[in-house]
PDB file of N, CA, C and O in Angstrom:
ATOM      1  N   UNK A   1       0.830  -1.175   0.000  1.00  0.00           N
ATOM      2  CA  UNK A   1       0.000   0.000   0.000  1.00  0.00           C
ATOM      3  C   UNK A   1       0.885   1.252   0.000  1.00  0.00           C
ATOM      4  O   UNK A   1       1.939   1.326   0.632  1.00  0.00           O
ATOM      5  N   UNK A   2       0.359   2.259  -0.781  1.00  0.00           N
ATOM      6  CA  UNK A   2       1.235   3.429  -0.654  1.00  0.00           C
ATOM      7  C   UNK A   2       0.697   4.357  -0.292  1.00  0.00           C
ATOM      8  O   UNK A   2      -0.383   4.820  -0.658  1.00  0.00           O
ATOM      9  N   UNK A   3       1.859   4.934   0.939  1.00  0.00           N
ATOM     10  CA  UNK A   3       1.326   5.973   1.522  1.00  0.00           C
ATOM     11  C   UNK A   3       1.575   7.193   1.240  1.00  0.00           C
ATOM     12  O   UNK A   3       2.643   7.484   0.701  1.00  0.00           O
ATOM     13  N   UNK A   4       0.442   8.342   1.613  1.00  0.00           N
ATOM     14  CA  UNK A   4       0.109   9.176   0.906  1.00  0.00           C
ATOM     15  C   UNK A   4       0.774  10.290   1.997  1.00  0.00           C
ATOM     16  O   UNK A   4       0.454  10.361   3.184  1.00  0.00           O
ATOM     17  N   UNK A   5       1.570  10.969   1.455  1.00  0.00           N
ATOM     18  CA  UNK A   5       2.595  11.984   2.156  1.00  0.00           C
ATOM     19  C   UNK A   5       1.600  13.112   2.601  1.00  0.00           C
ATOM     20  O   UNK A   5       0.428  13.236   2.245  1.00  0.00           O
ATOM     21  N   UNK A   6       2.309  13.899   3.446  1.00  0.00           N
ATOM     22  CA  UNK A   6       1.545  14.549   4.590  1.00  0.00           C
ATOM     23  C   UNK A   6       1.078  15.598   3.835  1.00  0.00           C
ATOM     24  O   UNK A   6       1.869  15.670   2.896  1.00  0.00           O
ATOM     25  N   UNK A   7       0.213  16.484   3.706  1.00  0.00           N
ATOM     26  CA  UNK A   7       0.033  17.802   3.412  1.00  0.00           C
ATOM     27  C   UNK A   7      -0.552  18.427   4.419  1.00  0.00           C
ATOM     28  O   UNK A   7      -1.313  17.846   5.192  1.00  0.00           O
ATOM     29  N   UNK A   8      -0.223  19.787   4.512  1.00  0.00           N
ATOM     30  CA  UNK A   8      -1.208  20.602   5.861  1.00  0.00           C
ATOM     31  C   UNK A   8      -1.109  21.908   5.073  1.00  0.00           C
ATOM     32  O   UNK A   8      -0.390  22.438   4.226  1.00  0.00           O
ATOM     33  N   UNK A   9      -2.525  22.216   6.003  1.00  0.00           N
ATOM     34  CA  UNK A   9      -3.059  24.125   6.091  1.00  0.00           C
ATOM     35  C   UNK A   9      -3.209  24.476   7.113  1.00  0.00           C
ATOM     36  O   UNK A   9      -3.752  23.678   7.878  1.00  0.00           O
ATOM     37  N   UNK A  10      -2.973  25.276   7.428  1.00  0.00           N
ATOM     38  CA  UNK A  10      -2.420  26.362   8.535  1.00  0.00           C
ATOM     39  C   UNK A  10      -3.784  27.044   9.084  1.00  0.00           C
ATOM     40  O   UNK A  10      -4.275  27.958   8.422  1.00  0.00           O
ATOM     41  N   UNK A  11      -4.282  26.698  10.051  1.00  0.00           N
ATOM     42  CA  UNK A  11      -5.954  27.283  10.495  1.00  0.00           C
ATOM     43  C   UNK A  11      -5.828  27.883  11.631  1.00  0.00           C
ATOM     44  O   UNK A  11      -6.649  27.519  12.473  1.00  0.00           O
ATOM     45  N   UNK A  12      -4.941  28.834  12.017  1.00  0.00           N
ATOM     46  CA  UNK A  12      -4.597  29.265  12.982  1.00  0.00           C
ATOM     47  C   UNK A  12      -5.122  30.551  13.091  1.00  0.00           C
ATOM     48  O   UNK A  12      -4.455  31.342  12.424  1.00  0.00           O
ATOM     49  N   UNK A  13      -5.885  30.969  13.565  1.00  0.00           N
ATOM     50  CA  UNK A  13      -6.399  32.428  13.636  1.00  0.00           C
ATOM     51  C   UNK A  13      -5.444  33.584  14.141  1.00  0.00           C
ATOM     52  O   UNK A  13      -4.671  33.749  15.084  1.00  0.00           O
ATOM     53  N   UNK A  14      -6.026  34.538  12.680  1.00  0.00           N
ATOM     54  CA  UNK A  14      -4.708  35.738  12.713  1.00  0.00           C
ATOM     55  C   UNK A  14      -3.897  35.963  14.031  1.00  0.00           C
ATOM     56  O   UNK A  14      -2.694  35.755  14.182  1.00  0.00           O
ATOM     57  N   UNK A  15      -4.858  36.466  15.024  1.00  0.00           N
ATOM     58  CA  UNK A  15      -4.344  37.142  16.290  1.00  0.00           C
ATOM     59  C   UNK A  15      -3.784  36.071  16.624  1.00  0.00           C
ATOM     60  O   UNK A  15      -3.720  36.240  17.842  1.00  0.00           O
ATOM     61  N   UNK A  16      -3.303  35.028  16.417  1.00  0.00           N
ATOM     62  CA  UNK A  16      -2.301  33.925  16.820  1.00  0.00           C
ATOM     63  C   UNK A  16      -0.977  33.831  16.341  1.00  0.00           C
ATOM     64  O   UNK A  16      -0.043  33.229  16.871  1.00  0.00           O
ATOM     65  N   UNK A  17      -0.978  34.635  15.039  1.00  0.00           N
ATOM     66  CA  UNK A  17       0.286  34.490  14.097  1.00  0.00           C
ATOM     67  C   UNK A  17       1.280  35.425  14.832  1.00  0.00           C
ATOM     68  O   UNK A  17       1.255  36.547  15.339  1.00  0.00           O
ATOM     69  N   UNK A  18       2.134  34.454  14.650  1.00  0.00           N
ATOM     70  CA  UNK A  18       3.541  35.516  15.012  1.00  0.00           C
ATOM     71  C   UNK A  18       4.781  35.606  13.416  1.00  0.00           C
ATOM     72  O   UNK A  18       4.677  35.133  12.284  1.00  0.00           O
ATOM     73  N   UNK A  19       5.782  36.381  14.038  1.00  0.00           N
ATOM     74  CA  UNK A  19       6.902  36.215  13.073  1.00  0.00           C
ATOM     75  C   UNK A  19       7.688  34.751  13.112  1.00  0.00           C
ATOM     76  O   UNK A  19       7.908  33.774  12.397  1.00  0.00           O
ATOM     77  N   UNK A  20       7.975  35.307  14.521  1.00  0.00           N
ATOM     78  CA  UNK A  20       8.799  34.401  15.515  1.00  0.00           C
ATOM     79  C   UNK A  20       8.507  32.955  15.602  1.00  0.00           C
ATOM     80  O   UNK A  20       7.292  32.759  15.609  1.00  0.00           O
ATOM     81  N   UNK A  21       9.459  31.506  15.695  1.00  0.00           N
ATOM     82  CA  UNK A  21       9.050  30.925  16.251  1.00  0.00           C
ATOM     83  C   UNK A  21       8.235  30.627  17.544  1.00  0.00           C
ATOM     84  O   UNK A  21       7.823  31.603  18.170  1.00  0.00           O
ATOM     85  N   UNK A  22       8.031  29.695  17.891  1.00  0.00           N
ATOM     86  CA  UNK A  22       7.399  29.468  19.628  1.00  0.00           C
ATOM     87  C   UNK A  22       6.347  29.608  19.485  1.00  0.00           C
ATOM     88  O   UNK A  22       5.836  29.143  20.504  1.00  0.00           O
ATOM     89  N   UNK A  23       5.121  30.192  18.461  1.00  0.00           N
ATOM     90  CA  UNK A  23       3.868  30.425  18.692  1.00  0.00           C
ATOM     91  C   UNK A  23       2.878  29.352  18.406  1.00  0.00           C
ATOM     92  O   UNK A  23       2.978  28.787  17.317  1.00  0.00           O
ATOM     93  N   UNK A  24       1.903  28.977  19.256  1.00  0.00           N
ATOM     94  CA  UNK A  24       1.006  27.692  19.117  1.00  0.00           C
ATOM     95  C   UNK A  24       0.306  27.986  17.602  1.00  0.00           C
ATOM     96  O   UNK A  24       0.028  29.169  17.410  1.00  0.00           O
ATOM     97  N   UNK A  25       0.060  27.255  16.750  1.00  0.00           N
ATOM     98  CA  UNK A  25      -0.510  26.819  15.841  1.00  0.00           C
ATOM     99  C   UNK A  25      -1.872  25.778  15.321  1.00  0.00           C
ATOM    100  O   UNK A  25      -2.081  25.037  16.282  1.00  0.00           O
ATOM    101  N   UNK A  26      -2.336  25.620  14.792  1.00  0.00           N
ATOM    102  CA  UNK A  26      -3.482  24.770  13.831  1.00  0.00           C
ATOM    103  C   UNK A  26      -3.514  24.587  12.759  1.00  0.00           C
ATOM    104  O   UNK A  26      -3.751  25.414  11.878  1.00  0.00           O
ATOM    105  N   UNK A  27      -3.262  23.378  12.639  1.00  0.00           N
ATOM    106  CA  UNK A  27      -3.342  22.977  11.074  1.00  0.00           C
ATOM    107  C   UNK A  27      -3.882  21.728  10.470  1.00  0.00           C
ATOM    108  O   UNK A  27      -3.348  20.640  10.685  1.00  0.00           O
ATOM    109  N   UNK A  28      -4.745  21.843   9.851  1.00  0.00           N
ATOM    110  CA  UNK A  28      -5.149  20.823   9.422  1.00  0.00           C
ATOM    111  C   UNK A  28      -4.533  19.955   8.238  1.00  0.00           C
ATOM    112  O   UNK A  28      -3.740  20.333   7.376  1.00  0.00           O
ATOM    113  N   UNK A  29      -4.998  18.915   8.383  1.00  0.00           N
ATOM    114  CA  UNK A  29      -4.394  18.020   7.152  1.00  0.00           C
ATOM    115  C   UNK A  29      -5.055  16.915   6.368  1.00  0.00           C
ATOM    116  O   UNK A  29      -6.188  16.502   6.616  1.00  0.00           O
ATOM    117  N   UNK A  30      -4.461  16.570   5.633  1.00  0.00           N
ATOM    118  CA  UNK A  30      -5.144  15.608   4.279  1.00  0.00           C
ATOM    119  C   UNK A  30      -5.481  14.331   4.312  1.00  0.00           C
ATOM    120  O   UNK A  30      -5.862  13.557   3.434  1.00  0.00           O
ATOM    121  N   UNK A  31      -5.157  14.135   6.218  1.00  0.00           N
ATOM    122  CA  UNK A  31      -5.386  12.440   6.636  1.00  0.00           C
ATOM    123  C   UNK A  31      -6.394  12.565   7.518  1.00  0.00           C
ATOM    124  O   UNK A  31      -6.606  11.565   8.203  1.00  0.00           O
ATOM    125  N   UNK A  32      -7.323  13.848   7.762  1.00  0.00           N
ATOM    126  CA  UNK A  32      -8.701  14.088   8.277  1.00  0.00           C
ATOM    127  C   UNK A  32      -8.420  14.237   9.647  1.00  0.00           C
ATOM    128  O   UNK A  32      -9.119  13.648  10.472  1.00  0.00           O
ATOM    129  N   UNK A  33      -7.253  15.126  10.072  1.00  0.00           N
ATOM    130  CA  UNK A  33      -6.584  14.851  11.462  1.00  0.00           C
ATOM    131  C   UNK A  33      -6.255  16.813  11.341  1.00  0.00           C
ATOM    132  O   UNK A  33      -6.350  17.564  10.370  1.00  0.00           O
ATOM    133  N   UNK A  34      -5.828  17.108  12.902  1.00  0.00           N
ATOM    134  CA  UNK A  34      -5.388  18.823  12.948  1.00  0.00           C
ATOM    135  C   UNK A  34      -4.159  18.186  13.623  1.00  0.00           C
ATOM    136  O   UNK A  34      -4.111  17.107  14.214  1.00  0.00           O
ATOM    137  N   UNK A  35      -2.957  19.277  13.365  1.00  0.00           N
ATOM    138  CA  UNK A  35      -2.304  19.077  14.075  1.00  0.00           C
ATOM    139  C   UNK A  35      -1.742  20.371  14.599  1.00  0.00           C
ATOM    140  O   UNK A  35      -1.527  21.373  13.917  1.00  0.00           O
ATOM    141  N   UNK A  36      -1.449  20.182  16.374  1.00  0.00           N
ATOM    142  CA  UNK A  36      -1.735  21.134  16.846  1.00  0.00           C
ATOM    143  C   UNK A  36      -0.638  21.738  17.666  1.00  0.00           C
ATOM    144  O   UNK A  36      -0.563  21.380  18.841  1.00  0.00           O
ATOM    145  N   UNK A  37       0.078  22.460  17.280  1.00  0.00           N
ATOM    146  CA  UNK A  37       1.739  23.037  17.860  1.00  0.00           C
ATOM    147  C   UNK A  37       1.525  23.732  19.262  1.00  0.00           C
ATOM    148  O   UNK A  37       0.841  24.754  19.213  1.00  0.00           O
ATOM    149  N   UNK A  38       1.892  23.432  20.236  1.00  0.00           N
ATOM    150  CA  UNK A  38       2.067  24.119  21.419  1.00  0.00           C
ATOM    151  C   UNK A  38       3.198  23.667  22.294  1.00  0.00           C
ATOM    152  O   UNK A  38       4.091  22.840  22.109  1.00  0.00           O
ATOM    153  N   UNK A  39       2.835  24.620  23.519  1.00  0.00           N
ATOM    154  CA  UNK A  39       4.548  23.946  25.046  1.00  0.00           C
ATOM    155  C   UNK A  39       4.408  22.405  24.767  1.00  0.00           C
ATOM    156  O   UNK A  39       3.318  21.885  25.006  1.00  0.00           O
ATOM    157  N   UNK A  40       5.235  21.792  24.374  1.00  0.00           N
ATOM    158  CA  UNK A  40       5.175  20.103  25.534  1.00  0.00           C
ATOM    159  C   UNK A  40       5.354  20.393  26.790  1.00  0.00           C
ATOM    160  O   UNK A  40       6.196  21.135  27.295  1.00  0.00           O
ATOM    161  N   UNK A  41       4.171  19.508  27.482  1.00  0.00           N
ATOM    162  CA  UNK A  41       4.396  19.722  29.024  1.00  0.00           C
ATOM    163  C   UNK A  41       5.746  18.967  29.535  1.00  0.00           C
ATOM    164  O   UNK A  41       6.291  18.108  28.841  1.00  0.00           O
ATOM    165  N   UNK A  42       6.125  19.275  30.526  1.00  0.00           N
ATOM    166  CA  UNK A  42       6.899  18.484  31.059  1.00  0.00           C
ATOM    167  C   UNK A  42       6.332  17.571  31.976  1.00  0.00           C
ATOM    168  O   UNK A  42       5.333  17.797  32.659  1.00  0.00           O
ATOM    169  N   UNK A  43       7.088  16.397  31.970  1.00  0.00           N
ATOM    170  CA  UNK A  43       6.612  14.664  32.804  1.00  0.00           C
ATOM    171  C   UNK A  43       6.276  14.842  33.861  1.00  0.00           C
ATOM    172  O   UNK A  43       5.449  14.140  34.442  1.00  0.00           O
ATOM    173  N   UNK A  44       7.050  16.169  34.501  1.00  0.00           N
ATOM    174  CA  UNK A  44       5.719  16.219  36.466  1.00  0.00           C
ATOM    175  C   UNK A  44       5.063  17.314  36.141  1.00  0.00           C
ATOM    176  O   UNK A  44       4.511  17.731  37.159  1.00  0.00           O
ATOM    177  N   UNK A  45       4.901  17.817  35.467  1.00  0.00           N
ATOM    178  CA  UNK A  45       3.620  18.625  34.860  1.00  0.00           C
ATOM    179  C   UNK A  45       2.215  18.043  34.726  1.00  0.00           C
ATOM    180  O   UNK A  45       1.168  18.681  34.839  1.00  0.00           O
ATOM    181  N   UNK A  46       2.362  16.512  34.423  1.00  0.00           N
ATOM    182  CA  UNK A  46       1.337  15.661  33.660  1.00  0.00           C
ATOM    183  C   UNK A  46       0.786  14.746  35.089  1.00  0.00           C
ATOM    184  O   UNK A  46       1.690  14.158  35.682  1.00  0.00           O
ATOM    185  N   UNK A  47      -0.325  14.629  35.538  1.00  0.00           N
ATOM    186  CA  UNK A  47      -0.961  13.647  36.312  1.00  0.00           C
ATOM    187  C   UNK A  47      -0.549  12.447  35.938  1.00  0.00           C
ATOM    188  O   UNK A  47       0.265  12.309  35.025  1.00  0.00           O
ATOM    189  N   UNK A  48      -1.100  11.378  36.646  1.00  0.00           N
ATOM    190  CA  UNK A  48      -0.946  10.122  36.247  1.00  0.00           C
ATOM    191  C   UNK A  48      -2.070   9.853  35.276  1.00  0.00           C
ATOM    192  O   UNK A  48      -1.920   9.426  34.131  1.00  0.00           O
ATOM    193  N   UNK A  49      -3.236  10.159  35.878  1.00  0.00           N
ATOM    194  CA  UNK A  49      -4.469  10.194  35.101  1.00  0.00           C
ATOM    195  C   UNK A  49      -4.336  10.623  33.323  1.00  0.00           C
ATOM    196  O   UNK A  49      -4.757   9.972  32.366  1.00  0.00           O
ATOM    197  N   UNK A  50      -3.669  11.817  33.328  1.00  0.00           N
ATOM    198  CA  UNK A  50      -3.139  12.004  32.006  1.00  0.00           C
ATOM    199  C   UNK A  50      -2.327  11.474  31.396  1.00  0.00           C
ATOM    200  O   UNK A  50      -2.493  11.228  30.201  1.00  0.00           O
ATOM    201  N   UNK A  51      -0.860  11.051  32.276  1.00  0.00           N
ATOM    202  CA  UNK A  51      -0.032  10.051  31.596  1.00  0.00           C
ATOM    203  C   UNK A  51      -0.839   8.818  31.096  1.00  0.00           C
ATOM    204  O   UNK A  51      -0.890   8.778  29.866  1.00  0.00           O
ATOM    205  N   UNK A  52      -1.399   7.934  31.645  1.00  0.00           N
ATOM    206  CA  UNK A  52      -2.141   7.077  31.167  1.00  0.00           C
ATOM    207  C   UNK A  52      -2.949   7.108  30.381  1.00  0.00           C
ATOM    208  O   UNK A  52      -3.730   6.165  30.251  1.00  0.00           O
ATOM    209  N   UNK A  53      -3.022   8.578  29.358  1.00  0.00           N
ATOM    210  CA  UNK A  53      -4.147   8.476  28.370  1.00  0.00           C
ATOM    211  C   UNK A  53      -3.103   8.799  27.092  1.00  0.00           C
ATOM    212  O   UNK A  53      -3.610   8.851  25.971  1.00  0.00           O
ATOM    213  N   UNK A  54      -1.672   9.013  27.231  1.00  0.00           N
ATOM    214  CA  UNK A  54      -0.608   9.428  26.527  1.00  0.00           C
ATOM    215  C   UNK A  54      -0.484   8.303  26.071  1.00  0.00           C
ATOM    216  O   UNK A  54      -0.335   7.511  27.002  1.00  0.00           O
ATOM    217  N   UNK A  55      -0.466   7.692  24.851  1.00  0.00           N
ATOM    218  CA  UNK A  55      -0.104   6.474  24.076  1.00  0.00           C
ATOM    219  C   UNK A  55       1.679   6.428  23.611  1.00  0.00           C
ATOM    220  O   UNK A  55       2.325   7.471  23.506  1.00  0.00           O
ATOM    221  N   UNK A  56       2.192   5.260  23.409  1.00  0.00           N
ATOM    222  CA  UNK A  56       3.477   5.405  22.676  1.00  0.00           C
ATOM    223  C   UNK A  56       3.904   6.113  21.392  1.00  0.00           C
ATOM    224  O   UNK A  56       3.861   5.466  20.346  1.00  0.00           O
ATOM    225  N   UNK A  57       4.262   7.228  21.379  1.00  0.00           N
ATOM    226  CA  UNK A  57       4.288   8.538  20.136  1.00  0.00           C
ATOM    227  C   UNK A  57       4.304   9.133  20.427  1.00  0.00           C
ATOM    228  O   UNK A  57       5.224   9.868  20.068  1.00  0.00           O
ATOM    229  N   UNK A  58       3.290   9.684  21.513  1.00  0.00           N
ATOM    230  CA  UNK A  58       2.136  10.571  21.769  1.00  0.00           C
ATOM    231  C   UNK A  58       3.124  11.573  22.564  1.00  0.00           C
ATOM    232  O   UNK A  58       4.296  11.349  22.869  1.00  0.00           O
ATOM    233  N   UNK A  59       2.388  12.693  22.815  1.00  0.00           N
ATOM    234  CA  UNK A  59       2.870  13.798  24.280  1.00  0.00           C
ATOM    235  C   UNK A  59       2.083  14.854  24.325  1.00  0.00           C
ATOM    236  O   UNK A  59       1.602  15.215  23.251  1.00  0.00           O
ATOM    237  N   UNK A  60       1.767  15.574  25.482  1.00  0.00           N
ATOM    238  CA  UNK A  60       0.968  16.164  25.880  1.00  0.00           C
ATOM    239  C   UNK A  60       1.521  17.279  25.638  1.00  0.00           C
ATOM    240  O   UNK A  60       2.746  17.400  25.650  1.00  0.00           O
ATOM    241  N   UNK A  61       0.559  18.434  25.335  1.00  0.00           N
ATOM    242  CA  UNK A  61       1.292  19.583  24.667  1.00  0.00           C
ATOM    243  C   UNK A  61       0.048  20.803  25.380  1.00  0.00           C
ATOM    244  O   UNK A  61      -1.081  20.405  25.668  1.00  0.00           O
ATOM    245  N   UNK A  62       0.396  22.037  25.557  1.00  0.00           N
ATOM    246  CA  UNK A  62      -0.808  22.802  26.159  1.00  0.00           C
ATOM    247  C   UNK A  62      -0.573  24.099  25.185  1.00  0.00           C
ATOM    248  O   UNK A  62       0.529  24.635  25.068  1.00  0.00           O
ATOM    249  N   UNK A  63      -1.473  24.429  24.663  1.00  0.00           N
ATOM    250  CA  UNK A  63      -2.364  25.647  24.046  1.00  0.00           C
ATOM    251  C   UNK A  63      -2.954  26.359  24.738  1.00  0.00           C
ATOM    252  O   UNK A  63      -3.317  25.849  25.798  1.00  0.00           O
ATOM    253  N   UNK A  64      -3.374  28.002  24.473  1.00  0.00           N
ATOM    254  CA  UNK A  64      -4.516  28.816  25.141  1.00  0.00           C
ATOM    255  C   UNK A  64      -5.535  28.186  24.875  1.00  0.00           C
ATOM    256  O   UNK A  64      -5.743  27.289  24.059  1.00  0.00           O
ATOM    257  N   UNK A  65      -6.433  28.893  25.892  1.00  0.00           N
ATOM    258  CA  UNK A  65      -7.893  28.129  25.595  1.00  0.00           C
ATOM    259  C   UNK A  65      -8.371  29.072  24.236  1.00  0.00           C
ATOM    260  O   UNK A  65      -8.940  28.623  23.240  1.00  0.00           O
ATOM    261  N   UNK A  66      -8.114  30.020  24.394  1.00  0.00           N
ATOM    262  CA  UNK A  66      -8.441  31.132  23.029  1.00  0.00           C
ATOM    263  C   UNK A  66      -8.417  30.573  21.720  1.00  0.00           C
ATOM    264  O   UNK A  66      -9.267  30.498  20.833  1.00  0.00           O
ATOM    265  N   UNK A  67      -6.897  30.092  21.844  1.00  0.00           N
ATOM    266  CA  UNK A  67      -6.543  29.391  20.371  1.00  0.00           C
ATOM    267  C   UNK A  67      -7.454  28.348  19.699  1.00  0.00           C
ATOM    268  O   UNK A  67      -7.570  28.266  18.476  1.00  0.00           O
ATOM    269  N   UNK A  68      -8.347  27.241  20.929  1.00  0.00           N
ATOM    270  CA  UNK A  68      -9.075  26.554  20.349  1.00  0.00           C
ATOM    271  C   UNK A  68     -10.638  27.058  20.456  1.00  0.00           C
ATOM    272  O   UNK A  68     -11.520  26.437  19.862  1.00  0.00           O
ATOM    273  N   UNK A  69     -10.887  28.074  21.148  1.00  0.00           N
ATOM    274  CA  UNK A  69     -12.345  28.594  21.007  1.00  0.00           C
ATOM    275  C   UNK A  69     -11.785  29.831  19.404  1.00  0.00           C
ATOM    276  O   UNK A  69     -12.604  30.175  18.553  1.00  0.00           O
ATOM    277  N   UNK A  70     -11.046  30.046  19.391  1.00  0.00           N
ATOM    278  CA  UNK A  70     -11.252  31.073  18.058  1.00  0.00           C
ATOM    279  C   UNK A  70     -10.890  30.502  16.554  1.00  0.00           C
ATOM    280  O   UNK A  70     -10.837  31.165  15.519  1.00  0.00           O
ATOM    281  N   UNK A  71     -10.595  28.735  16.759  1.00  0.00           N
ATOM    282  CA  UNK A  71     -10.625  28.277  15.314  1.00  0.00           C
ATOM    283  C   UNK A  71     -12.077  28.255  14.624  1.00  0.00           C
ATOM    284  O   UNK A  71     -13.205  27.983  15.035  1.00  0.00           O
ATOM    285  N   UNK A  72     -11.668  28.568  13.681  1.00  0.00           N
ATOM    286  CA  UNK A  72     -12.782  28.715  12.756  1.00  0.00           C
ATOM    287  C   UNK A  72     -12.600  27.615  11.546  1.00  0.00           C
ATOM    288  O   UNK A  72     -11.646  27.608  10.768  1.00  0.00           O
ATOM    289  N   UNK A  73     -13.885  26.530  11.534  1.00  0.00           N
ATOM    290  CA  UNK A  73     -13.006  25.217  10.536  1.00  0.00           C
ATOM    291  C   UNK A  73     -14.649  25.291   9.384  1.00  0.00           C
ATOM    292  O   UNK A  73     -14.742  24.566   8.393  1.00  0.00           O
TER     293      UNK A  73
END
């Protein structure tokens, strides 16, 4: 089977954009998935409750709440 390479768009609402690196992001993509740039927390940052919902790949990452109430999809 061949797989179909990544593409993304950028759905990040203006007042979010920076120049600079470091700024949280939204983007959607072509495998019906967002992917979503923010801090990685750090490991005693994270409950257990949360570690245990972190799969192998995975990591917990934190965004404003703004950023996800002001996407517009």
């Amino acid at each position: 089977m061949k797989k179909t390479k990544l593409t993304i768009v950028e759905k990040t609402p203006a007042i979010f954009n920076c120049v600079a690196c470091a700024c949280p992001s939204v983007f959607e993509t072509n495998r019906g998935t967002y992917m979503i740039v923010g801090k990685e927390l750090n490991q005693k940052e994270i409950s257990k409750e949360i570690k245990d919902k972190i799969g192998t790949g995975e990591t917990g990452i934190e965004v404003p709440r703004e950023l996800v109430a002001s996407i517009k999809l």
